[in-house]
C-alpha positions in Angstrom: 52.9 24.5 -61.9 49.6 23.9 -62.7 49.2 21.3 -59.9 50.1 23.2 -57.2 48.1 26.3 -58.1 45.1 24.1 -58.5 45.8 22.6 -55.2 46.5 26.1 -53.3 43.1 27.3 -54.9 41.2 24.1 -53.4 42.9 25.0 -50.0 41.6 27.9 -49.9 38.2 27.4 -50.9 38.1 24.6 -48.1 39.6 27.1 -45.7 36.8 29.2 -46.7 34.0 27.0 -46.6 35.2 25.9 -43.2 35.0 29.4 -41.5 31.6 29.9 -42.7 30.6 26.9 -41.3 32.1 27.7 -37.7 30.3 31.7 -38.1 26.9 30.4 -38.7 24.8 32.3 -36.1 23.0 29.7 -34.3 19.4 30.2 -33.1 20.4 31.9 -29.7 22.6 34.4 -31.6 19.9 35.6 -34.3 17.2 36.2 -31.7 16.3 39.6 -31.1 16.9 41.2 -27.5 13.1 40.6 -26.4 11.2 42.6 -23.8 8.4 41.6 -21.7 5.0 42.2 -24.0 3.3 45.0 -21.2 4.4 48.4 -20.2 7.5 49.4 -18.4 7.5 49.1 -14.4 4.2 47.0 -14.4 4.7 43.3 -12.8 3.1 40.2 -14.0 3.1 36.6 -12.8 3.1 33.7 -15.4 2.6 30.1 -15.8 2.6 27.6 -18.3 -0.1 25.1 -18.9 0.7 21.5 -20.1 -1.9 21.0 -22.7 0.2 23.8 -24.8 1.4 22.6 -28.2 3.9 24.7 -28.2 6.4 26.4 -25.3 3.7 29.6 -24.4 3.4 31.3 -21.6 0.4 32.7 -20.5 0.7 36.1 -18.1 -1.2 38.0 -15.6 -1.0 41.6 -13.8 0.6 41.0 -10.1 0.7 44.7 -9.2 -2.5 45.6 -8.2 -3.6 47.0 -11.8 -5.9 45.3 -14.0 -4.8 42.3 -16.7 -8.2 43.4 -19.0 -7.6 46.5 -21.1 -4.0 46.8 -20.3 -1.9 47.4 -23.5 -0.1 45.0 -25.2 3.3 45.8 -26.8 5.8 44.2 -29.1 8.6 43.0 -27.6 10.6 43.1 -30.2 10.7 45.5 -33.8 8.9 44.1 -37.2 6.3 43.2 -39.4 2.6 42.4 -37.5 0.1 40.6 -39.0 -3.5 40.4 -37.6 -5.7 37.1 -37.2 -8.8 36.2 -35.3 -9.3 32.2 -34.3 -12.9 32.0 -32.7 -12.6 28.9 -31.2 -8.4 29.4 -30.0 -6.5 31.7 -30.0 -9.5 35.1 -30.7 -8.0 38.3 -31.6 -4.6 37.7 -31.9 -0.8 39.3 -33.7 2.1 37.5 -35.1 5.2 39.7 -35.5 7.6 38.3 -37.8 11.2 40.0 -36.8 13.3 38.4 -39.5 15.6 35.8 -39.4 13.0 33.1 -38.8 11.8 34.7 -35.2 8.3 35.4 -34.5 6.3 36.1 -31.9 2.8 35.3 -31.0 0.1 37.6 -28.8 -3.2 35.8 -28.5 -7.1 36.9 -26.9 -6.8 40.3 -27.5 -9.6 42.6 -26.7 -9.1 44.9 -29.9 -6.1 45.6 -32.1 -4.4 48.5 -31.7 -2.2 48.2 -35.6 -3.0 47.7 -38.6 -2.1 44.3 -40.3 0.7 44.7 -42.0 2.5 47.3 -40.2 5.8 47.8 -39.0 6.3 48.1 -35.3 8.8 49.5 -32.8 9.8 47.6 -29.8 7.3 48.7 -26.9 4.8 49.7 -29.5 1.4 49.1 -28.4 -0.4 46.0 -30.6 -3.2 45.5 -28.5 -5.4 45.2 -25.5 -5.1 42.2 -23.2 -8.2 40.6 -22.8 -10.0 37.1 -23.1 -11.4 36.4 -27.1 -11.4 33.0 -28.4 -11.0 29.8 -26.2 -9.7 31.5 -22.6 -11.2 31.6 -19.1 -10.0 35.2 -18.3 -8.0 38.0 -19.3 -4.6 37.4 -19.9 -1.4 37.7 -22.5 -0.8 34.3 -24.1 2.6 34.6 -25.3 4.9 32.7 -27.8 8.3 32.9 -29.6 8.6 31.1 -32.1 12.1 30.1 -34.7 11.6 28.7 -37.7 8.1 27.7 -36.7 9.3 25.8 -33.6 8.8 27.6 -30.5 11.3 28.2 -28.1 11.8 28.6 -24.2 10.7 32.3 -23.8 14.0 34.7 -23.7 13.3 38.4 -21.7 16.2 40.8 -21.6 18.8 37.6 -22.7 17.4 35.5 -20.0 15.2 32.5 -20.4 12.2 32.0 -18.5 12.6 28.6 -17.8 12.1 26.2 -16.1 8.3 27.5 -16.2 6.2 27.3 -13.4 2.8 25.2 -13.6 1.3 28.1 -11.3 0.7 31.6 -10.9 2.2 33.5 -8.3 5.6 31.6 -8.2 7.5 33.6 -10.4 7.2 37.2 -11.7 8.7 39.6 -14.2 9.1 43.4 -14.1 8.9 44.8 -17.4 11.8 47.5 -19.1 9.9 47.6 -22.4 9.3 50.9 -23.8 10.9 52.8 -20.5 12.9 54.9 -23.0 11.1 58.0 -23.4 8.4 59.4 -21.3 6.2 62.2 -22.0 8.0 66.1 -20.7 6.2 67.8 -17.4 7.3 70.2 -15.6 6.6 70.0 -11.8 5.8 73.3 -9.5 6.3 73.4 -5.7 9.6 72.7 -3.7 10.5 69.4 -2.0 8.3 66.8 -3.6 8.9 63.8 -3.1 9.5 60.6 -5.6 8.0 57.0 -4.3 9.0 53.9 -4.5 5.1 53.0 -5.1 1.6 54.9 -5.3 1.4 54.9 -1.9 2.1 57.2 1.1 4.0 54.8 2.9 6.7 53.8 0.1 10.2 54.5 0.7 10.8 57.8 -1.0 13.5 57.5 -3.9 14.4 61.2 -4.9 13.1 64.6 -3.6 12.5 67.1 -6.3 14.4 70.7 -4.9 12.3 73.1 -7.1 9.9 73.0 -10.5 12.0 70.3 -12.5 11.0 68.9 -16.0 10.3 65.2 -15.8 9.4 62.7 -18.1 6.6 60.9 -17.3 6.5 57.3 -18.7 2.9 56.1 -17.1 0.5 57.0 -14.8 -1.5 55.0 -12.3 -4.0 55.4 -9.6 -3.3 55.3 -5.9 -3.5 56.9 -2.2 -5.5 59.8 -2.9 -3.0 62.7 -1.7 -4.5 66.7 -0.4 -2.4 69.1 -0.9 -2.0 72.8 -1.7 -5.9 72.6 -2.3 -6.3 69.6 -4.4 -7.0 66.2 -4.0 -6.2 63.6 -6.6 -4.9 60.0 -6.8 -3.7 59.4 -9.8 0.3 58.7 -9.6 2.8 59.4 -12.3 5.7 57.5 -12.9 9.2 59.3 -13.2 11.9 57.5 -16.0 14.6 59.4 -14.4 13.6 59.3 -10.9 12.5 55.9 -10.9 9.7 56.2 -8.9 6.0 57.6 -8.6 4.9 61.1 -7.6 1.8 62.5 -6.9 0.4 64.6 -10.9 -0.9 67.5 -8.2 2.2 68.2 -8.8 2.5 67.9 -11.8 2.1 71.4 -13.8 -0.8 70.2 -15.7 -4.6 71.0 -15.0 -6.0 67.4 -15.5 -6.3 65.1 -12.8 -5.4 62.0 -15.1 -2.8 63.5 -17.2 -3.6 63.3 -21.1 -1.9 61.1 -23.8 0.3 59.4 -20.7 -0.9 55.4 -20.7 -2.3 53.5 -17.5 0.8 52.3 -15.8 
């Protein structure tokens, strides 16, 4: 009897060993959902250059805002370590997100973490800008497994093939649209736009005094009403859109602790 119970054991440990082997999460199964590495609703161009080592992509504002200053977020939860590469890459972040994924944010105009920290998905890192060895303000960006990097992923989807170019392909960022800071509007029949301007399709109509959650703010069309002038723009998470912050029941023109869209 011995024999046979040896042999059922081996079986088993083969079948074993064999079902591991088919489960291993590959690569594209261990990476984290990334998000684009700038605010929610803003859209950027990108491009890769040839002379990269490695499979970066370096991006751009293509909305009318500014690329310098703009905040930098991680596009993905974990650890973020700080570095500065005079000659390269400047002020830049690595976030290491476990299971061999990383991702790289280089030419940063100041560091918004400390090194070390633990970060949130669409938790400001930085400021873009243009330190080390760069010709203008802009996000380099990298994601790198096990030290190799990869074709970028955004939302599941890959980026390539890249474009050699600006202004060929684009990218609408989701990252950190959960949330929003809480206003209440005043006034009856505002309405929500598709843009910060007075010719966008409008997108909603608020009745009455409704509290929205304002995710960003930007400047625009400078809007009179009621008495007041102002164009700075807030945008809306529920409403999807942009409405005018005279409306907004809040005495600042440029509504405190809400980011530049």
């Amino acid at each position: 009897m011995r024999p046979i119970r040896y042999l059922v054991t081996l079986l088993a440990a083969l079948a074993t060993a064999l079902t591991a082997t088919l489960f291993v999460a590959t690569p594209a199964q261990a990476a984290p959902l990334f998000k684009a590495p700038y605010p929610c609703g803003q859209r950027w161009t990108y491009s890769h250059h040839s002379a990269e080592v490695r499979l970066a992509l370096d991006f751009v504002r293509a909305d009318g805002g500014s690329t310098a200053g703009t905040p930098v977020l991680a596009s993905a939860a974990g650890t973020a370590t700080r570095y500065y590469q005079a000659s390269g890459a400047g002020n830049y972040i690595v976030i290491d997100h476990g299971g061999g994924w990383k991702t790289y944010y280089f030419h940063l105009a100041a560091f918004s973490v400390a090194s070390g920290a633990w970060v949130n998905q669409g938790q400001q890192i930085g400021t873009t800008g243009s330190t080390g060895n760069s010709s203008g303000a802009h996000i380099h960006y990298e994601q790198l497994y096990n030290g190799v990097g990869q074709n970028i992923v955004i939302n599941g989807a890959s980026l390539a093939p890249y474009p050699g170019s600006y202004h060929q392909r684009y990218l609408t960022s989701d990252n950190g649209c959960g949330g929003g800071t809480a206003f209440w509007t005043w006034g009856s029949g505002i309405r929500v736009r598709s843009d910060v301007r007075l010719a966008a399709p409008v997108v909603a109509t608020l009745a009455g005094p409704t509290l929205v959650y304002v995710l960003c703010q930007k400047q625009g069309d400078t809007v009179t009403a009621d008495g007041y002038t102002n164009n700075w723009w807030a945008r809306l998470r529920d409403q999807n859109g942009y409405m005018t912050n005279i409306y907004i029941d809040h005495p600042a023109a440029q509504l405190p602790g809400v980011p530049v869209c």
